[in-house]
N, C-alpha and C positions, 0 to 999 in steps of 0.2 A: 967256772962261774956260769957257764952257759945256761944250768938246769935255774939259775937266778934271772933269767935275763925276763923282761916283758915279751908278750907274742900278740897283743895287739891295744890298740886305742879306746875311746869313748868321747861318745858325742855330750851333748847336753842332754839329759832326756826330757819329755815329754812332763807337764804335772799332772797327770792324773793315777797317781799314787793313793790312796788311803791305806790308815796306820789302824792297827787292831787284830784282834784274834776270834776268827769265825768258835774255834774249839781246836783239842788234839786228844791224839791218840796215844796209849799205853800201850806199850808192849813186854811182858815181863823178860828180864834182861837175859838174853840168848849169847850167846858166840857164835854160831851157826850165822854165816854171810850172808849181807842182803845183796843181791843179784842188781850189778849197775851195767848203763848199755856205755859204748863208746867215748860217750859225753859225759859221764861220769854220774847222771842221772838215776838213780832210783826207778827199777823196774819191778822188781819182787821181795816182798818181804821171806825169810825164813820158813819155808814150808812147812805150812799147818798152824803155823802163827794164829794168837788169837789177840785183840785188839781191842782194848775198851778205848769206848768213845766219850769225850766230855765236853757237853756246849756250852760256850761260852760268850757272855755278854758284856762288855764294858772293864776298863779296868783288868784287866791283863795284858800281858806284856812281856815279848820274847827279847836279851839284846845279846850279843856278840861281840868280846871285845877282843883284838889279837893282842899278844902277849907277846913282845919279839925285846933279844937281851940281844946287840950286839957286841958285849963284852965276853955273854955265856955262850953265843951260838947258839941259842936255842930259840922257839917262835912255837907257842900253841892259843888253842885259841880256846876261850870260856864262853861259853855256854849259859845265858840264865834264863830261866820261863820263872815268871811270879804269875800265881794264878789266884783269880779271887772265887771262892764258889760260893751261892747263897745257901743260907737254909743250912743249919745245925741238923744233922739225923744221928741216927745211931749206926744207921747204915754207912755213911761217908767217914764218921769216925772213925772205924773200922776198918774202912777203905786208905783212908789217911796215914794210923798206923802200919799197913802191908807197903804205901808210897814210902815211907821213911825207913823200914826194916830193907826194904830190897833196893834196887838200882837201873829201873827201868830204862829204855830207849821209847822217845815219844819222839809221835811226827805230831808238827806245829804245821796247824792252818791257819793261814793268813787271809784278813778281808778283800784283800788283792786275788787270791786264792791259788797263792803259792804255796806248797807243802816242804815245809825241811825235818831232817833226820838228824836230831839232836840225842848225844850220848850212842853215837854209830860202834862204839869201841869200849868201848869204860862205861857205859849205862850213865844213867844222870841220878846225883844226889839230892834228897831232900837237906838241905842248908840249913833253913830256917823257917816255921811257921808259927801261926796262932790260931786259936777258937775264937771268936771275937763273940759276946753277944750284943757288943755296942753301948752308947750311955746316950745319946737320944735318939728320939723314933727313926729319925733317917739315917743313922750308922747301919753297917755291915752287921748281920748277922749270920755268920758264916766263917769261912774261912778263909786264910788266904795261906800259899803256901810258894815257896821260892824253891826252884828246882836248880840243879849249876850241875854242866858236867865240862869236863878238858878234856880235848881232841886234840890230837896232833895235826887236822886239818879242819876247816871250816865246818859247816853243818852239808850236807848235800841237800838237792833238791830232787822232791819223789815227781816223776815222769808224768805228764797228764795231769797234772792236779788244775782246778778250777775254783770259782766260787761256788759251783754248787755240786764236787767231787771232787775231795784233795787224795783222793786214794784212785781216780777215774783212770788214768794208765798205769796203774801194778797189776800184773797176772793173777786170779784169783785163785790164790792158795793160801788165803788169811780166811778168820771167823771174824767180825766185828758183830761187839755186844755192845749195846746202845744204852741199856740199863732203862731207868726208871726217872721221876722227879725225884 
């Protein structure tokens, strides 16, 4: 039972928290290992990795819930990112369906400017989405699409990340493509 035991505490913390999603990053899903230091940390993504970036405002939403059976012995953990994106194109369409046909690994940046590595193992699934184009002037017109991947451990966090670099301590050996409106 030892590898079960706790190895330290928690204070109360601090509230200065905000909740939100700055944007994340795509990575088309590899096996090739992301490079973590001592602390288990996010140091380098897959050599020559390329990285689409998606920004994002309001209304998205990363959560994590652990799954633990102590009947089965077993404990993993889910993964969800809902994202909302404005704006119908032909271009994101298209983009949409390569998200749903494949199984990407995306780092989530948080408005705290924490960065996590969701689907680190298994890629993350497109679940569930829609086209919306809304039924009055202030609905969504866009999309919104819910990502879910299961880890057999939590999400990691990438090294350095910031509010204004959530990629600021990875070794640069990625491309990030930023795209367009």
């Amino acid at each position: 039972m030892a590898a079960c035991n706790l190895t330290q505490g928690r204070q109360e913390v601090c509230k200065e928290s905000i909740g939100g999603l700055q944007g994340v990053y795509f990575i088309n899903y590899t096996t090739s290992s992301f490079t973590k230091d001592a602390n288990g940390l996010v140091t380098a993504l897959p050599s020559g990795s390329t990285v689409y970036y998606y920004q994002l405002k309001g209304n998205s939403n990363y959560t994590e819930t652990v799954n633990s059976s102590r009947d089965n012995g077993t404990t993993f953990f889910s993964q969800q990112l809902v994202l909302n994106l404005k704006k119908l194109t032909n271009e994101m369409t298209t983009q949409l369906k390569l998200m749903a046909y494949g199984r990407p690994q995306i780092i989530v940046w948080t408005n705290n400017g924490d960065a996590l590595l969701v689907g680190e193992h298994l890629g993350a699934d497109v679940t569930a989405g829609t086209i919306n184009t809304g039924g009055a002037l202030g609905d969504l017109y866009g999309y919104s699409v819910t990502f879910t991947g299961m880890e057999q451990l939590p999400a990691v966090f990438v090294s350095g990340s910031s509010t204004s670099n959530a990629l600021g301590g990875l070794t640069a050996n990625y491309t990030v493509v930023y795209g367009t409106n």
